[in-house]
C-alpha positions as a Python dict, from the first residue, in 0.01 Angstrom:
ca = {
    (1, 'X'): (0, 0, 0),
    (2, 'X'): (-257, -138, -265),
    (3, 'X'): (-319, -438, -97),
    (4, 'X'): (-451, -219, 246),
    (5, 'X'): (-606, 8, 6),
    (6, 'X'): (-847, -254, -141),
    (7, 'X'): (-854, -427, 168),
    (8, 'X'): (-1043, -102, 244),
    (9, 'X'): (-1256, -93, -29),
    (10, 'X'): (-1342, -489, 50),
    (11, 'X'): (-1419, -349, 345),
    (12, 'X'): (-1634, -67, 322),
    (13, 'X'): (-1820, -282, 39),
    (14, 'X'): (-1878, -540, 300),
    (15, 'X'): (-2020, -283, 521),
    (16, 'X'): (-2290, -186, 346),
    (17, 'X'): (-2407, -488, 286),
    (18, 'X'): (-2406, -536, 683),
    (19, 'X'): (-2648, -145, 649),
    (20, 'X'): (-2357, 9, 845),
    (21, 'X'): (-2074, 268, 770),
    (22, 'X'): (-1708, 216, 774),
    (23, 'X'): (-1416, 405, 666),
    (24, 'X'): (-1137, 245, 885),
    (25, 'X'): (-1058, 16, 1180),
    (26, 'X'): (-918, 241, 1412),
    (27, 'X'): (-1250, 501, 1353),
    (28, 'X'): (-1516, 204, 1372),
    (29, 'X'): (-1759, 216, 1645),
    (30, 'X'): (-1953, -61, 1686),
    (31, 'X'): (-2297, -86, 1528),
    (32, 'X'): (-2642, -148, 1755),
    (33, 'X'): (-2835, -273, 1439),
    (34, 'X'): (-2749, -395, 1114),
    (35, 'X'): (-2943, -584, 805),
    (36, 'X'): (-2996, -920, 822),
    (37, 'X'): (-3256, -1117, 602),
    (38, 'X'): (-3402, -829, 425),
    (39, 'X'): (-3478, -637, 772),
    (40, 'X'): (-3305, -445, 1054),
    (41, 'X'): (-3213, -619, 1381),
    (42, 'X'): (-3041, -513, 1714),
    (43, 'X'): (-2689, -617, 1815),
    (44, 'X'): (-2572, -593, 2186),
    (45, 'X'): (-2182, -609, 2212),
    (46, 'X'): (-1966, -608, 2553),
    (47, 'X'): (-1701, -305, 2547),
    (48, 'X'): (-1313, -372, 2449),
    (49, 'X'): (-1107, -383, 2133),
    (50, 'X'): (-1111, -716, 2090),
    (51, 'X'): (-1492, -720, 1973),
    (52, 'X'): (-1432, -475, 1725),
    (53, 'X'): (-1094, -693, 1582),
    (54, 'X'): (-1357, -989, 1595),
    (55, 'X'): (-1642, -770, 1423),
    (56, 'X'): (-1405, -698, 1135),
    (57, 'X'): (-1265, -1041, 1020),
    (58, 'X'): (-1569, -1242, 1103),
    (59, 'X'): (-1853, -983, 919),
    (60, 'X'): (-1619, -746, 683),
    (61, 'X'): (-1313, -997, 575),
    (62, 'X'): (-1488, -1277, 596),
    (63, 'X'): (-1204, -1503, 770),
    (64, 'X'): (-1383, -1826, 771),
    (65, 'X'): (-1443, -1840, 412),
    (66, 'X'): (-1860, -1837, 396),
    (67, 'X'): (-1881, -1657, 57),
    (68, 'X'): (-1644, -1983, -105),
    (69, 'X'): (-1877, -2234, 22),
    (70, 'X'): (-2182, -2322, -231),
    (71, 'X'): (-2487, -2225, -204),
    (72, 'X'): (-2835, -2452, -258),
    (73, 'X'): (-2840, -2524, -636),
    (74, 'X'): (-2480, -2509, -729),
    (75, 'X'): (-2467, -2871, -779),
    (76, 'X'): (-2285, -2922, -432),
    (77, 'X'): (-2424, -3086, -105),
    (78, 'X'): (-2631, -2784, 33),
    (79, 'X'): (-2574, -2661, 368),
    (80, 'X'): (-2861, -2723, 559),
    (81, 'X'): (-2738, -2685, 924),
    (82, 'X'): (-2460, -2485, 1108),
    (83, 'X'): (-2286, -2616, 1421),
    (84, 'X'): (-2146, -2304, 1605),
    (85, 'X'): (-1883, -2374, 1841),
    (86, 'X'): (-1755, -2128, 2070),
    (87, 'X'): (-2012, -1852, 1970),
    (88, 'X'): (-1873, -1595, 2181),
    (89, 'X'): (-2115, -1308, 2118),
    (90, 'X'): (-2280, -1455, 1795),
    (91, 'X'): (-2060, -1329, 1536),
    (92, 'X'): (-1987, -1608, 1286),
    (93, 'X'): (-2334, -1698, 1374),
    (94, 'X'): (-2454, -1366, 1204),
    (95, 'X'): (-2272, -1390, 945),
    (96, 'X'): (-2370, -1760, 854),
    (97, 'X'): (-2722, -1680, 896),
    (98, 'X'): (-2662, -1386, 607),
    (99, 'X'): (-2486, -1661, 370),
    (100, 'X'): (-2759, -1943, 418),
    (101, 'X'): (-3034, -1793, 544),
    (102, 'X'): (-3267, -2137, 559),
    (103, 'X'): (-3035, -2351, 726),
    (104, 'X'): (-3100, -2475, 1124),
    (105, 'X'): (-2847, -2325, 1331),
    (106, 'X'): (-2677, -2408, 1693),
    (107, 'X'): (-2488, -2174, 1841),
    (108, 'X'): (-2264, -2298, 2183),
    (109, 'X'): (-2064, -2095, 2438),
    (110, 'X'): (-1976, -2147, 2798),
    (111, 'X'): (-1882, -1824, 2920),
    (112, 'X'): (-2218, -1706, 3089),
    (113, 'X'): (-2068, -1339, 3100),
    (114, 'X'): (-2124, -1350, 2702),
    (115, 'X'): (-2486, -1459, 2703),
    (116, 'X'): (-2665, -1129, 2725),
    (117, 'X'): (-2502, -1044, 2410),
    (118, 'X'): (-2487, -1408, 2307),
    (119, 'X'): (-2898, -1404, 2298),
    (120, 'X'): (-2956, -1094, 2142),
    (121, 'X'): (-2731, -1207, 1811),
    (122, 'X'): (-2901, -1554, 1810),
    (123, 'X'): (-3230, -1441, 1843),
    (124, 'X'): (-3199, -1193, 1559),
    (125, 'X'): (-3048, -1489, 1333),
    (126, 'X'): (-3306, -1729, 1442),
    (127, 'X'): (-3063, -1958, 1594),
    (128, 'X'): (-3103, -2193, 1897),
    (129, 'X'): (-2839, -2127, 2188),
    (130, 'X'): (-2656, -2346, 2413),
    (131, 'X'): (-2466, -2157, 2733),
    (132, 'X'): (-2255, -2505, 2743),
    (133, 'X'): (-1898, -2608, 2613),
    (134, 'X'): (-1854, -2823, 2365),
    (135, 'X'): (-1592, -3124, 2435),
    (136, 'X'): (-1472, -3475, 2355),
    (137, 'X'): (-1715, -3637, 2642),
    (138, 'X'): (-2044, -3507, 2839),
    (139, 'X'): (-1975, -3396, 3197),
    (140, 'X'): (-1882, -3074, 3373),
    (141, 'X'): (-1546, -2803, 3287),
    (142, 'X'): (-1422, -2527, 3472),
    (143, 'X'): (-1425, -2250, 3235),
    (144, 'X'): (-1100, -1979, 3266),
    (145, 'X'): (-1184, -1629, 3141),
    (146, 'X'): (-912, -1391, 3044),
    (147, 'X'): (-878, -1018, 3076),
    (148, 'X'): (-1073, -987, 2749),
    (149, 'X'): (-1406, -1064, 2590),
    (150, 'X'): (-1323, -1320, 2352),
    (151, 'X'): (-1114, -1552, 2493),
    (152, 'X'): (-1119, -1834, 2772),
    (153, 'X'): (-1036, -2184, 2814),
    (154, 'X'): (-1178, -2480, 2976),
    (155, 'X'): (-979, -2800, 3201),
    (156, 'X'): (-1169, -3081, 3287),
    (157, 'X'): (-1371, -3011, 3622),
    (158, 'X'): (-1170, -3312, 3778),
    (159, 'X'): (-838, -3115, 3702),
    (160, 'X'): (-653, -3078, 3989),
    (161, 'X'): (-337, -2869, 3878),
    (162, 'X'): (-509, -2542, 3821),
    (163, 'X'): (-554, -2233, 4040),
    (164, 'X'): (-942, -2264, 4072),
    (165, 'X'): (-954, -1941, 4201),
    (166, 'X'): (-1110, -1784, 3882),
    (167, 'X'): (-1277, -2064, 3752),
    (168, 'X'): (-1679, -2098, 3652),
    (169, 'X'): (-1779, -2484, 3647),
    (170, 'X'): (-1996, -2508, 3310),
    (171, 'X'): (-2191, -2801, 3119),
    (172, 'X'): (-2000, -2988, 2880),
    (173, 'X'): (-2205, -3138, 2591),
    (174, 'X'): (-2052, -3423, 2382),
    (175, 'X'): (-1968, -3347, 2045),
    (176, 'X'): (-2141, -3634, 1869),
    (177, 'X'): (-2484, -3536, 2101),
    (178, 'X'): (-2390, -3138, 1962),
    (179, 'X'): (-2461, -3334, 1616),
    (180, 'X'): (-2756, -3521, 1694),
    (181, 'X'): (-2954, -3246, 1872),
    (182, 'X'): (-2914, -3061, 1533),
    (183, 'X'): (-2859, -3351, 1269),
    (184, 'X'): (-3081, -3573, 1415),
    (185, 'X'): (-2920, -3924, 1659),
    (186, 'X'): (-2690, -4031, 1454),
    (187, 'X'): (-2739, -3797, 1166),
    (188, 'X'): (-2495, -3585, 1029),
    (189, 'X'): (-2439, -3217, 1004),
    (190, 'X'): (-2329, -2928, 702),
    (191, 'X'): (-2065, -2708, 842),
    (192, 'X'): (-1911, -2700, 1188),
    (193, 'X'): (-1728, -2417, 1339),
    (194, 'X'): (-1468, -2481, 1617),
    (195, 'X'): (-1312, -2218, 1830),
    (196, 'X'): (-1285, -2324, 2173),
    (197, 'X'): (-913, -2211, 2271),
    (198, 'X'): (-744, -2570, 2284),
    (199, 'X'): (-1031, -2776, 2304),
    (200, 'X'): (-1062, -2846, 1994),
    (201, 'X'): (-770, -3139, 2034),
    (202, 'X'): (-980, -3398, 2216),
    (203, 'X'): (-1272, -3347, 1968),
    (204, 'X'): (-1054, -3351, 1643),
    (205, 'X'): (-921, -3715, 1757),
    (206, 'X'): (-1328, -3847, 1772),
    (207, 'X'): (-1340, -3971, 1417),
    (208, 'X'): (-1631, -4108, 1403),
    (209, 'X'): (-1812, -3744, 1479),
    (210, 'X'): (-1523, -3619, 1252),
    (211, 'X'): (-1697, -3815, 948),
    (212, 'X'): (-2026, -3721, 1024),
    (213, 'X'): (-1972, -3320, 945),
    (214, 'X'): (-1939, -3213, 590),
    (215, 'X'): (-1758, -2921, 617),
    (216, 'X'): (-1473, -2754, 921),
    (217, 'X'): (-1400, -2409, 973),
    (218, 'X'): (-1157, -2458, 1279),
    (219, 'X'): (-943, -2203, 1452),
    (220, 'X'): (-632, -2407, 1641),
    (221, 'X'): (-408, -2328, 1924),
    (222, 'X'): (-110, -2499, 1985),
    (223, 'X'): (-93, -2694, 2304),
    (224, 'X'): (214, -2836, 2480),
    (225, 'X'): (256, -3168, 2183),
    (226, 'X'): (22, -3040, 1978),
    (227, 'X'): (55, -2816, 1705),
    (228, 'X'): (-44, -2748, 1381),
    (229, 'X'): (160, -3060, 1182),
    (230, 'X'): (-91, -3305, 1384),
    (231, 'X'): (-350, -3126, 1200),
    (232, 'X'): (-371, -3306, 833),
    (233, 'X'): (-339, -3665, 952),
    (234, 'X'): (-612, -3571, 1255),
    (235, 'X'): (-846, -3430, 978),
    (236, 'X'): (-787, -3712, 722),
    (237, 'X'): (-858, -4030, 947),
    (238, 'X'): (-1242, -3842, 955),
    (239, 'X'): (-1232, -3815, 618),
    (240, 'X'): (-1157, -3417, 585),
    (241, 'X'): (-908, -3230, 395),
    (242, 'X'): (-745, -2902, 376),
    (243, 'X'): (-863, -2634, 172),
    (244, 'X'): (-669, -2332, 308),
    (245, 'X'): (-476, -2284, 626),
    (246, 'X'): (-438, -1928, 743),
    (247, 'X'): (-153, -1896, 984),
    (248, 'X'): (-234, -1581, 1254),
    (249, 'X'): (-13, -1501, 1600),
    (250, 'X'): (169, -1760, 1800),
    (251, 'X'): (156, -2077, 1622),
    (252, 'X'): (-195, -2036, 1658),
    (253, 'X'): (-436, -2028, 1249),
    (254, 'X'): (-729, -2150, 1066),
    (255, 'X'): (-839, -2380, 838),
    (256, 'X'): (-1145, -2499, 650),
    (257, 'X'): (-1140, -2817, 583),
    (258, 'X'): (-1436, -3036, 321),
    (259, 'X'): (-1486, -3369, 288),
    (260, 'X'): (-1271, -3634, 103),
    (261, 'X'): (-1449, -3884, 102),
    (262, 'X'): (-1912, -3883, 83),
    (263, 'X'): (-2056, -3778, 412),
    (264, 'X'): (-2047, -4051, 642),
    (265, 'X'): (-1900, -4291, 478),
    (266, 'X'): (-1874, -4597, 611),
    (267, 'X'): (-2100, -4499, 882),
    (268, 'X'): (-2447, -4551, 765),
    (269, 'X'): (-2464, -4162, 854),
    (270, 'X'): (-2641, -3911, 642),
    (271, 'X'): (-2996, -3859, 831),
    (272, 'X'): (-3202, -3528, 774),
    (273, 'X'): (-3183, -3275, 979),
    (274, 'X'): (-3416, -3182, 1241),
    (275, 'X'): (-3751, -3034, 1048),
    (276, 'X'): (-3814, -2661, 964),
    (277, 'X'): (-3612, -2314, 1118),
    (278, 'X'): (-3616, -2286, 1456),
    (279, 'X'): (-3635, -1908, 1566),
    (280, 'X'): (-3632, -1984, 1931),
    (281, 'X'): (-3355, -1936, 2153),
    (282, 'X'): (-3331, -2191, 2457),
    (283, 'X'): (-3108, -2377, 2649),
    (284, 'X'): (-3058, -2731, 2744),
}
């Protein structure tokens, strides 16, 4: 009972920050404008639940950890660019923005029903937006999307074992060209977030990409011989380790991961980022 009531409090505390009122889940309606960077911007949502479930962990509990990672001038590597993968309607991408609010920012997600929304989030953060997955290899998927907002999930476009019936084809974009586009060819990149419903596998077995990101925030899913055991020796031969791992519903969790070892190591990788913050909003 203490724990949900300052939960609450955390919460409502949160909230404010955001400029917008809260008393409890099952009363919140979702906000058209919050604060962001000292002014007021517009938010455009889909309907359903499952964006106010989202709304809550990723802006009021703070789920991927933001507010533990250091800021410029703690003595730490700052974070100077964001790799956003599997956007969905620019959530984590808001709150980012709100925790490091100079860093270059890339936001991806392939389900073009999301990209009204998708734009409107992105443009108020002053991040640059990709309607594209984000894979193992460049090329073409057939993107799957499920009864609600949040969720889909992507086969190869070559796949032949799946009903097709639903199925969007979408760009695919490498993930070591995801990190050159932002860190520069070859360069290296801050803080990654990965939530692509399974297709994270493919990408967490790419090392080399692996040592070239400072930071993980990664949401897994368990897929048939994969699960979340493979995750520390995946993470580890790119040079990242576990900080946390928060288990959620069926087998399914998160974890941020940091580097064990300097920023591409090894590699001859740690090339600036791509000059000044880019407010535009475009797609390749």
């Amino acid at each position: 009972m203490i724990g949900k009531m300052l939960r609450t409090i955390r919460r409502r505390r949160e909230a404010r920050r955001w400029g917008i009122a809260f008393s409890r889940v099952r009363d919140f309606a979702m906000p058209d404008r919050l604060l962001l960077g000292g002014g007021t911007m517009r938010l455009s949502f889909p309907p359903g639940g499952e964006v106010v479930t989202a709304f809550v962990a990723l802006l009021l509990d703070d789920e991927y950890g933001l507010d533990a990672i250091p800021k410029l001038g703690s003595g730490a590597r700052p974070v100077r660019t964001i790799l956003d993968i599997g956007g969905n309607v620019g959530l984590f991408t808001l709150a980012a923005r709100r925790r490091f609010p100079d860093a270059l920012l890339h936001v991806y997600e392939p389900n073009r029903t999301l990209e009204p929304h998708l734009r409107v989030q992105a443009a108020g953060a002053g991040a640059v937006c990709f309607i594209e997955a984000v894979g193992a290899e460049d090329g073409e998927v057939s993107f799957f999307p499920t009864l609600d907002s949040m969720t889909g999930t992507v086969v190869p476009a070559s796949a032949i074992a799946v009903d097709r019936a639903e199925a969007v084809t979408v760009p695919q974009t490498a993930l070591r060209r995801a990190l050159d586009r932002l860190g520069g060819e070859g360069g290296t990149v801050d803080l990654v977030k990965m939530d692509c419903e399974g297709a994270e596998w493919a990408m967490l077995e790419d090392r080399a990409s692996l040592a070239r990101i400072g930071r993980l925030l990664l949401e897994y899913h368990p897929r048939p011989g994969r699960d979340a055991e493979a995750l520390p020796g995946l993470l580890a031969a790119g040079g990242l380790e576990i900080e946390k791992r928060i288990a959620t519903a069926g087998g399914c969790g998160v974890i941020w991961a940091s580097r064990s070892t300097p920023l591409g190591l090894g590699l001859g990788l740690d090339a600036a980022p791509s000059e000044g913050r880019s407010s535009a909003v475009g797609e390749r």
